[in-house]
N, C-alpha and C positions, 0 to 999 in steps of 0.2 A: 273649883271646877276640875273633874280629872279626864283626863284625852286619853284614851285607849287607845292599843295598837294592837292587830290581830297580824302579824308577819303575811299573812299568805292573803286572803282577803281585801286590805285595806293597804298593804304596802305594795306587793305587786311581786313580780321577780326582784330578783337578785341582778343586779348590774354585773358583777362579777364574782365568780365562783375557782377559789383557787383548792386542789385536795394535795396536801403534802404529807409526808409519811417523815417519821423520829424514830428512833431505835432506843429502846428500853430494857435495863436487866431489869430480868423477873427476879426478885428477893427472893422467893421459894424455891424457884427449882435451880437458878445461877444461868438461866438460858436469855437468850435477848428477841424480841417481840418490836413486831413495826404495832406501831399506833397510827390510822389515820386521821387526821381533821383536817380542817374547813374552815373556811371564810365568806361571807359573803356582805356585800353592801347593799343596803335597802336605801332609796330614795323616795320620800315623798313631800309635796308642795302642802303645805295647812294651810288655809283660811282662817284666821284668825283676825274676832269682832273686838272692837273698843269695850265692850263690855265686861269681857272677859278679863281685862286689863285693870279695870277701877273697879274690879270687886274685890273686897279686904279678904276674902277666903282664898286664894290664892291659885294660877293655873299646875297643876300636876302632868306630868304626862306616866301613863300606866304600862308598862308593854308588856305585862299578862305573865303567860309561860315563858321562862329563855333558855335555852338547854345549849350552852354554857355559859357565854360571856357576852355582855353587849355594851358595845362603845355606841356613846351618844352627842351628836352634832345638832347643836338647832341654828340656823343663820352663820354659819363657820364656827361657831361658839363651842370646847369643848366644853359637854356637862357631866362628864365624868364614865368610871367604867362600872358596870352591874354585874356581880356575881353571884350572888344569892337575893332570896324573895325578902322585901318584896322589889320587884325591878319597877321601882316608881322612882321619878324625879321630880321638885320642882322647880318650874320652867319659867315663872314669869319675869323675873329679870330679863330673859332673852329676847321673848319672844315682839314684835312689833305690829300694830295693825296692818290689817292684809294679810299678804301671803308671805310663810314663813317656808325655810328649808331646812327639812327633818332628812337626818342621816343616822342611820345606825350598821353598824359593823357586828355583826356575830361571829362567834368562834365556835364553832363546835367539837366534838370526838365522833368519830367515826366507829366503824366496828373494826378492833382489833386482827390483826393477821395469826 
């Protein structure tokens, strides 16, 4: 079974949203450049069936697009960090009947100054 995660639709806002700015020499010209990114934490409760649990095919969870990096929490449990596709885990060690707690952390890049 794979659980999809659409960031905006099915996770909700962002609990918190931090923008901090780094300074960077540019290799090419020898000049230095703010970079902005971003943070923010996604919270959502799954419902999660016994079913899902005693199947030999295993639960996945999918998070689609990630544009940059996504830290993944299920039940406090780190499940590790996503950098490149595909941003799939799988989950079912973690997860418990009922309701489970999905945390994910994104990082992003902002537009350059």
């Amino acid at each position: 079974m794979i659980l999809g995660c659409a960031f905006r639709s099915q996770l909700g806002g962002a609990r918190a949203s931090h923008l901090r700015t780094i300074d960077v020499l540019d290799g090419t010209s020898g000049t230095r450049r703010e970079i902005f990114f971003w943070n923010a934490v996604y919270h959502k409760t799954l419902p999660v069936s016994l079913d899902w649990l005693t199947s030999d095919s295993g639960v996945y969870l999918d998070l689609g697009k990630v544009c940059v990096i996504a830290e993944v929490k299920i039940n406090e449990h780190e499940m590790g960090i996503l950098w490149k596709p595909p941003f799939r885990l799988e989950v079912s060690d973690v997860l418990k009947p009922g309701e489970n707690l999905l945390e994910i952390r994104v990082v992003n890049l902002g537009q350059t100054a």
